[in-house]
C-alpha positions in Angstrom: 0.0 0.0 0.0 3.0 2.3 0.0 2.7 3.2 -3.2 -1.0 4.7 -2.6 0.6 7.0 -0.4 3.4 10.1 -0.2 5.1 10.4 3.3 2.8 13.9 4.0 -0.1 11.3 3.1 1.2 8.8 6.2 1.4 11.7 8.0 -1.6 12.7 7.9 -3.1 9.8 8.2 -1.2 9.1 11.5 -2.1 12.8 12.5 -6.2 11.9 12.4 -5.9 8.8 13.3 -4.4 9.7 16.9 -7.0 12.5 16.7 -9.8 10.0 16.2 -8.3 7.5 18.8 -8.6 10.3 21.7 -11.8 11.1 20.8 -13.0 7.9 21.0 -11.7 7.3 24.6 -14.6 9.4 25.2 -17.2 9.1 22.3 -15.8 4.8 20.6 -17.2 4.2 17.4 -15.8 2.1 14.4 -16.1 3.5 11.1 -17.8 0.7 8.2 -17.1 1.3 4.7 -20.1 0.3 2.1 -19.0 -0.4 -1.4 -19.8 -2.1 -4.4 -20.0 -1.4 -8.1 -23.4 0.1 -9.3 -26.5 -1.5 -8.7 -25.3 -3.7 -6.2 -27.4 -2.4 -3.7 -24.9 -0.3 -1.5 -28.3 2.3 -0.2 -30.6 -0.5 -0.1 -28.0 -2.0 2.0 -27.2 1.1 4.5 -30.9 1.9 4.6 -32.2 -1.4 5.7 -29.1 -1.2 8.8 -30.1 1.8 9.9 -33.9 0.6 9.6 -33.9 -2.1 11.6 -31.5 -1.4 14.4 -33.8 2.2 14.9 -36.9 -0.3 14.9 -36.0 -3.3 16.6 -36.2 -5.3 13.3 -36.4 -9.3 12.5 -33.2 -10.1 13.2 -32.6 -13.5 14.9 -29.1 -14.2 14.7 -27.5 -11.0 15.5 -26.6 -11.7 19.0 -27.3 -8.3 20.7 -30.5 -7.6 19.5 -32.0 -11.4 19.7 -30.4 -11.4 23.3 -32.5 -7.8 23.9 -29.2 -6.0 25.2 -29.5 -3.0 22.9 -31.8 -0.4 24.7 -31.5 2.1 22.1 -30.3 3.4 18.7 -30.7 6.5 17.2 -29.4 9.0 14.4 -26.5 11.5 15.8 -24.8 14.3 13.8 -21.7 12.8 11.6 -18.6 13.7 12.5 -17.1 14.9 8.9 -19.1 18.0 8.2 -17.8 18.4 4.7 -19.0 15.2 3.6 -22.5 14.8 2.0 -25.2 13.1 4.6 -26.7 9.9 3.0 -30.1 10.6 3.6 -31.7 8.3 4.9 -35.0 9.9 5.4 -35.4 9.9 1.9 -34.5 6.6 1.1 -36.5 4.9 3.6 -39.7 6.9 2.4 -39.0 5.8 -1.0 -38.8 1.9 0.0 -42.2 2.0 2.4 -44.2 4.6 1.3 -43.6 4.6 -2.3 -42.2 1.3 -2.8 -39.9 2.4 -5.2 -35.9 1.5 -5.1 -34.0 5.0 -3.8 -31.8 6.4 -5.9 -27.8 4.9 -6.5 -24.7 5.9 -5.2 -23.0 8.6 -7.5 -20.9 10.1 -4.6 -19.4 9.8 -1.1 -21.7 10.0 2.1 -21.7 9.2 5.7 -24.0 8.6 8.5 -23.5 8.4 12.3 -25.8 5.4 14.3 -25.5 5.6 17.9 -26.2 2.4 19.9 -27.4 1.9 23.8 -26.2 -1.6 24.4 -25.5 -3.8 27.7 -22.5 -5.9 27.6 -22.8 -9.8 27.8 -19.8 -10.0 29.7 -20.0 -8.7 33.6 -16.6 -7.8 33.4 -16.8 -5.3 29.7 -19.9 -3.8 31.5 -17.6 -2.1 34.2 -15.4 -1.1 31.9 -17.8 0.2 29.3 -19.6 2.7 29.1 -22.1 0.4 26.6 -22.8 3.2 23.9 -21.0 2.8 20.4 -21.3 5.2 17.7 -21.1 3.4 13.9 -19.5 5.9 11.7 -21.5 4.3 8.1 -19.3 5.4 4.8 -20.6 4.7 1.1 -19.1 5.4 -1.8 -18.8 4.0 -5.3 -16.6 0.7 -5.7 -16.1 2.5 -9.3 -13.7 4.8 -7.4 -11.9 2.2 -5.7 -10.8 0.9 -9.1 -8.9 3.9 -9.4 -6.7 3.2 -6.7 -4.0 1.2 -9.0 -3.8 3.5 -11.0 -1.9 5.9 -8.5 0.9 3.2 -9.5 1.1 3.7 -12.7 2.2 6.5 -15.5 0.6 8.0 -18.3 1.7 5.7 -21.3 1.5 2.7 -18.6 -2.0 3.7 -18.5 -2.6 3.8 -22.3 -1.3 0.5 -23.2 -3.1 -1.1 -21.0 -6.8 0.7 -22.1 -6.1 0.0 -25.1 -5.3 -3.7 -24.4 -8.3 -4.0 -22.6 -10.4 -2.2 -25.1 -9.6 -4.7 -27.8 -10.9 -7.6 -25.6 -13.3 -9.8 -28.0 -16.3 -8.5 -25.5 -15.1 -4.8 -25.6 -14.2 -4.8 -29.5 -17.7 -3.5 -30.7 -18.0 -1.3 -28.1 -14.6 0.5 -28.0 -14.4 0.9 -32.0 -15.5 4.8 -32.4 -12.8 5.8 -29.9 -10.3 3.4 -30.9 -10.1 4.9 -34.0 -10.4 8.6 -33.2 -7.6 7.9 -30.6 -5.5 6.0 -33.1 -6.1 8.6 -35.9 -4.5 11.6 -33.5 -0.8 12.5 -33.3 0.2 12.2 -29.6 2.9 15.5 -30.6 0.2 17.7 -32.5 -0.6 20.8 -30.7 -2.8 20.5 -27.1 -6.2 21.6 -27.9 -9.0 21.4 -25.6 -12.0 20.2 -28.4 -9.4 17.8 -29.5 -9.4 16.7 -25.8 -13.1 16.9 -24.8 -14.0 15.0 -28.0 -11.5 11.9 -27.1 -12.9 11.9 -23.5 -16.6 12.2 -24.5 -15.9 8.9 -26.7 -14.1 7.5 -24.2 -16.4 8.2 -21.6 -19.0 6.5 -24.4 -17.3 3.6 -24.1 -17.3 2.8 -20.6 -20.8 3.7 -20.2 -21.4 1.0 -22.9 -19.7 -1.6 -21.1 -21.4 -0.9 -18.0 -25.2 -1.7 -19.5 -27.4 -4.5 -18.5 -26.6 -7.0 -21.3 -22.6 -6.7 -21.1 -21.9 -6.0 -17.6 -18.8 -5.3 -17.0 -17.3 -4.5 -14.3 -13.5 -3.1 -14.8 -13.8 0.5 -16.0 -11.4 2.9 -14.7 -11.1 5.7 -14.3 -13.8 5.4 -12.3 -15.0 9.2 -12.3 -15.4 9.0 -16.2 -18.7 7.0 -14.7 -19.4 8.3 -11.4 -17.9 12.4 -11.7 -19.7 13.7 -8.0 -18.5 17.6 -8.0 -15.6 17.4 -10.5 -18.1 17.0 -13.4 -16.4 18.9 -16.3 -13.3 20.1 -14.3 -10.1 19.8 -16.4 -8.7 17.1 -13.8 -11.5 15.0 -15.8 -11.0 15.9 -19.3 -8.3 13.0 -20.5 -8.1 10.1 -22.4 -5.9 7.3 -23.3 -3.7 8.0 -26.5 -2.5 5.4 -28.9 1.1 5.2 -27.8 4.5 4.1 -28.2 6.4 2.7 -25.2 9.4 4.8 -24.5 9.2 7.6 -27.0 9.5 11.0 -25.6 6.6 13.7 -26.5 6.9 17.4 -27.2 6.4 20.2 -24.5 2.8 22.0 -25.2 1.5 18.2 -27.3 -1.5 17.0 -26.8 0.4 14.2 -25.1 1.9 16.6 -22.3 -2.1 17.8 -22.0 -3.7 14.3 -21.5 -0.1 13.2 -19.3 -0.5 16.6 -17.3 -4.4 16.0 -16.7 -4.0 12.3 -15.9 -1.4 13.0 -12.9 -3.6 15.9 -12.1 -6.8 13.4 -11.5 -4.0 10.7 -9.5 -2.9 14.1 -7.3 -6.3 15.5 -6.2 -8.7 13.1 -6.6 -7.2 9.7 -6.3 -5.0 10.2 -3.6 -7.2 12.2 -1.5 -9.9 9.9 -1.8 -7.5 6.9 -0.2 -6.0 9.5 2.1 -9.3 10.5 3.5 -11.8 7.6 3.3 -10.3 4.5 3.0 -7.3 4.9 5.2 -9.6 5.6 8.1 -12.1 2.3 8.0 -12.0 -0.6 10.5 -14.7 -2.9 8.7 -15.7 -3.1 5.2 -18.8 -4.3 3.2 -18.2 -5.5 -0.7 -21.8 -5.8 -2.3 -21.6 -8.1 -5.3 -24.4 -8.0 -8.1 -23.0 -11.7 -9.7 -26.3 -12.6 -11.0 -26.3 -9.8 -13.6 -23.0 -10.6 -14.5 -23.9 -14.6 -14.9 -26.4 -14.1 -17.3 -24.3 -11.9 -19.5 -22.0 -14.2 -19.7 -18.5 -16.1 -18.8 -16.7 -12.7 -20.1 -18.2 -10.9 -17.6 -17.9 -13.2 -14.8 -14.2 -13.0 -15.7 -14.0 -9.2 -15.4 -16.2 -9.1 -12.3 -13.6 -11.4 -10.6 -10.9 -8.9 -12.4 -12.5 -5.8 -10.4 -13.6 -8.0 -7.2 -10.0 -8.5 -6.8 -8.8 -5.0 -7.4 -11.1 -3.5 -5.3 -10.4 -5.7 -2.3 -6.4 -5.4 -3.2 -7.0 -1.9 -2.0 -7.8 -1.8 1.4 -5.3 -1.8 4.4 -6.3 -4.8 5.8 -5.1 -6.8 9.1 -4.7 -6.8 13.0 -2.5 -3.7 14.4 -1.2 -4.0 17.4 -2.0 -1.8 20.1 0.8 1.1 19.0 0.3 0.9 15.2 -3.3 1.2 15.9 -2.7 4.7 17.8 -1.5 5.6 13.9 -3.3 3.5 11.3 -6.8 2.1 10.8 -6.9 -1.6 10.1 -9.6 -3.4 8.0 -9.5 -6.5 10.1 -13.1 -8.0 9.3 -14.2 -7.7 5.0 -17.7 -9.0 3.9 -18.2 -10.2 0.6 -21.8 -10.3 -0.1 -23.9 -11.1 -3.2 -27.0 -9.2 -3.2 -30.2 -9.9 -4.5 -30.5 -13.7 -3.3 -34.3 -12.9 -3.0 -34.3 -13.4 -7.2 -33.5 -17.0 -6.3 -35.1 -19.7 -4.7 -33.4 -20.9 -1.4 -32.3 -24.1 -2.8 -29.5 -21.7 -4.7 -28.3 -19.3 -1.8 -25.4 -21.7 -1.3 -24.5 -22.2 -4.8 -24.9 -17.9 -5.2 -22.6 -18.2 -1.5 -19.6 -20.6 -3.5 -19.8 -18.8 -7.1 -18.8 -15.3 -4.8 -16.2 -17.4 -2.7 -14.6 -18.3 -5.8 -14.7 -14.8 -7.7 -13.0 -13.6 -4.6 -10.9 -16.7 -3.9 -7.5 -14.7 -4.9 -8.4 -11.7 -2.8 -9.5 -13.6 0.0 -6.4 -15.5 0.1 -5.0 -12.1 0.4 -6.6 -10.8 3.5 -5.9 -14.1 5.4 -2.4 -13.7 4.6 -2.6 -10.3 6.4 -4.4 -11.5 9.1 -8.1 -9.8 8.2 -11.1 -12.0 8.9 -13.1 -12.3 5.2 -16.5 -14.0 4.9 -19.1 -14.7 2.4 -22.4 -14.5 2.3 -25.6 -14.4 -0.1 -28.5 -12.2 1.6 -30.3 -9.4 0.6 -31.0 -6.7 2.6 -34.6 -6.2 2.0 -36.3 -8.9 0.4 -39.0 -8.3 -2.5 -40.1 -11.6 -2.7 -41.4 -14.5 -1.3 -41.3 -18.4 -2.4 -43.8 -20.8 -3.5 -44.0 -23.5 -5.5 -45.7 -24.3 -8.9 -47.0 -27.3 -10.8 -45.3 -28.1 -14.6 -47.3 -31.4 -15.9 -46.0 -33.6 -13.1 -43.3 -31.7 -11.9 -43.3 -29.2 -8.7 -40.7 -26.2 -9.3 -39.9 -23.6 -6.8 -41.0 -20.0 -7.8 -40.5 -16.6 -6.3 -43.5 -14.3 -6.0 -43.7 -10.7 -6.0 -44.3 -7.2 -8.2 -42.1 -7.0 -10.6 -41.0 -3.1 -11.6 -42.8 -1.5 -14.6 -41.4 -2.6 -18.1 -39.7 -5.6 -16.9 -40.2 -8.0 -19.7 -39.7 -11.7 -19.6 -40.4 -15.0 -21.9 -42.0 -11.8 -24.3 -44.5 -10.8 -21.0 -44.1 -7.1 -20.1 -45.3 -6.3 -16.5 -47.3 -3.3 -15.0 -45.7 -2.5 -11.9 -49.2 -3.4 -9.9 -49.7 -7.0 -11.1 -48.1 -10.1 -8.9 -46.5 -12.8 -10.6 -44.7 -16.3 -9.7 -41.4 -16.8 -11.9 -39.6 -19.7 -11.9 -35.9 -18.0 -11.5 -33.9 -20.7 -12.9 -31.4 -22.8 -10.7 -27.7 -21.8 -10.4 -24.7 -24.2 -11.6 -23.2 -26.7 -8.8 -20.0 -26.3 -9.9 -18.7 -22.7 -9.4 -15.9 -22.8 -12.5 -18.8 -23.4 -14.8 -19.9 -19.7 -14.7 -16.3 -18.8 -16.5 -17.2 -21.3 -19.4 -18.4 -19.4 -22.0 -19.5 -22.2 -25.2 -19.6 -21.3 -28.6 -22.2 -21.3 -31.2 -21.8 -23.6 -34.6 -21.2 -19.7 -36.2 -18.6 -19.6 -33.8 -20.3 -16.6 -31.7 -21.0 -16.9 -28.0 -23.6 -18.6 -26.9 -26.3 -17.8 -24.5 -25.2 -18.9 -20.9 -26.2 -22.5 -19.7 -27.4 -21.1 -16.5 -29.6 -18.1 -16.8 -31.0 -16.1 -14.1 -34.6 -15.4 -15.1 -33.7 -11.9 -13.7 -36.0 -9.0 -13.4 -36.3 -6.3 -10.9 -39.0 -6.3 -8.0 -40.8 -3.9 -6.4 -39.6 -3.1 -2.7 -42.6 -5.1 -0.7 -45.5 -3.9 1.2 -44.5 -4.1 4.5 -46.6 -6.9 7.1 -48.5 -5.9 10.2 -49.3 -8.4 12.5 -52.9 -9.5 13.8 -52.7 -6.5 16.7 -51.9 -4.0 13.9 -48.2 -3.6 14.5 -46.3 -3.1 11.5 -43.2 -5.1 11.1 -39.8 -3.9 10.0 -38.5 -4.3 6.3 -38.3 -8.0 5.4 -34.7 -9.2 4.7 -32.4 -12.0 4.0 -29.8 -12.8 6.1 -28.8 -9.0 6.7 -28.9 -10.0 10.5 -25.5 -12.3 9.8 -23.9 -9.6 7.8 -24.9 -7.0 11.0 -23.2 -10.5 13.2 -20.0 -10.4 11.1 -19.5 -6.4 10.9 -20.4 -5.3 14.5 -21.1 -8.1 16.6 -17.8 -8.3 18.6 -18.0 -4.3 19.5 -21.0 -5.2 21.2 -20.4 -8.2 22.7 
């Protein structure tokens, strides 16, 4: 991780983190990062958290609530006051009242949850004061992919777009700005139109990639996607040249322009971002969207484990000891979850569970090494459906039921938005590897994956009131083991 870093960085770093170390002797709290690459479900996720620990939600195997030793949880002022608030009055209003799915990540935001807790143990309830603050941290996994790039020049950069962007899955998609890149003398004059037009095709391209029916994963820079405040700013307006390796470029080129802009965006957006935000979390959520990627096929399986393992290659993960950790934050516990297990019958949550243990396998291995805890699980953190079963001739198959979203088509059926519906989802390979098989056609073209996902969206569900009238928290799947995994120690 030195690399990521310049020695003012580390200092720094150090600097706030001894800050933040005496003012938790007084005020503790652990800071959670939430990230995942778009759609995965990242304000669903934080949403449904704060939700249910405010309400006293459903949540059977997270120790402190099942056990009734939290008193109390409640919303407290962040303590970063330049950094956006997520809001999670609006999004929780958009999942109840409207049933509508709150809008994505684009940018960075935090939210403070203060819990009221007893201790289990006599002997941490004399020492404890039993109130922890969880400092909650979102932000685009798209960013995170930038991270490698602080290791890396200019021309380093190029090639490897460009190798990328020829990629048989890519090809298609990449061509207009391919060409427009390759048809441009690196040495010709800087010119800004000359520059905006290569980024705008560019910036095409990515967006391309990142649709429903190629969904890809690995597209830095990740700000071309995702631009928050620095929409337009210079520090955005570059794009990978066709170059050679080695050769040196004229002063005032439109090489020197996209070199000059490209250490610009490593200086004050890259590094910052690291420096600020990542440096300072002590658990981290990955949400992983692997059933969008399945049923576009192997190629994107293949760059979802690409970016899976970049983005986990980026944290500072491990146990400190008790002096380093006056200086440093430690990632010591990673969870790597794939959302949207409510799309899929029960019967498949442990195959969904292996697939993402083996997309991660390298970057697990990883954390291990370092001494960070790393789990997997399949949940989802509020669950649109429900199951049932259907009869086919003589055959019983399993089915999901709920609303699906407006426009959602499938087997040539469009839905309304209102109307309920059982779909038979499909069931999931046994054998992990089989995802990254990608067979080919008698034209020699791809063929359709052997294990689709009959996947469209739901509508967030109506929420259940009992026979006295209570109404019940926001239904869920397993987001009481992810709560288990993240926080349950600290409240032990």
């Amino acid at each position: 991780m030195a690399s990521l870093t310049t020695y003012s960085d580390e200092a720094r770093i150090a600097f706030d983190t001894l800050t933040g170390r005496a003012a938790g002797l007084i005020s503790p709290s652990l800071r959670i990062g939430v990230t995942g690459l778009s759609r995965a479900g990242k304000t669903v996720f934080i949403t449904a958290f704060i939700h249910n620990l405010l309400h006293g939600g459903r949540l059977p195997m997270f120790d402190a609530q099942k056990s009734g030793r939290i008193s109390k949880a409640y919303l407290e002022h962040q303590p970063d006051d330049a950094v956006p608030r997520f809001q999670y009055e609006d999004h929780i209003a958009a999942l109840v009242e409207s049933r509508i799915w709150p809008e994505s990540t684009r940018a960075i935001s935090e939210l403070r949850l203060t819990v009221e807790f007893e201790s289990a143990s006599a002997w941490n309830r004399l020492l404890s004061r039993g109130k922890l603050s969880f400092d909650i941290v979102d932000y685009p996994g798209e960013w995170l992919l930038d991270l490698p790039l602080l290791g890396k020049d200019y021309d380093t950069f190029c090639q490897e777009a460009m190798e990328m962007a020829r990629l048989p899955v890519r090809a298609e998609l990449s061509a207009e700005w391919r060409e427009m890149a390759c048809g441009i003398d690196p040495d010709a004059p800087a010119d800004e139109m000359t520059a905006r037009r290569l980024f705008e095709a560019f910036s095409t391209y990515l967006r391309a990639c990142k649709a429903d029916h190629r969904a890809l994963s690995t597209l830095p820079p990740g700000r071309f996607l995702m631009p928050g405040d620095l929409e337009g700013s210079p520090a955005l307006t570059f794009a990978p040249l066709e170059v050679e390796p080695g050769k040196k470029h004229k002063p005032g080129s439109l090489h020197a322009m996209m070199e000059r802009r490209f250490e610009a965006y490593k200086t004050h957006v890259i590094r910052p971002f690291f420096r600020d935000h990542i440096a300072r979390l002590d658990r981290q959520i990955v949400l992983v969207d692997a059933m969008q990627a399945m049923n576009a096929g192997a190629e994107a399986v293949t760059d979802l484990e690409r970016a899976l393992t970049e983005i986990l290659s980026c944290f500072r993960q491990g146990r400190g000891n008790l002096l380093t950790g006056l200086f440093a934050h430690r990632i010591d516990r990673i969870l790597v979850a794939a959302t949207k297990a409510d799309h899929i019958h029960h019967e498949s949550h442990d195959r969904l569970q292996a697939i993402v243990r083996r997309l991660a396998d390298r970057a697990i291995a990883r954390a291990d090494f370092s001494g960070a805890a790393v789990d997997v699980l399949a949940m989802a953190a509020v669950r649109a459906t429900r199951e049932g079963t259907v009869r086919q001739g003589k055959e019983t198959l399993p089915v999901i039921i709920g609303t699906p979203l407006a426009g959602e088509t499938i087997a040539g059926e469009t839905f309304d938005g209102e109307t309920e519906t059982a779909i038979f989802p499909g069931d999931l390979p046994e054998k992990p590897g089989l995802i990254f098989q990608q067979k080919k056609a008698e034209d020699g073209s791809d063929s359709p994956p052997d294990h689709p996902i009959r996947f469209v969206r739901f509508r967030p569900p109506r929420l259940e009131q009992t026979a006295e009238g209570v109404t019940l928290s926001l239904p869920h799947i397993r987001l009481d083991r992810a709560l288990e995994f993240l926080v349950g120690d600290h409240l032990a």
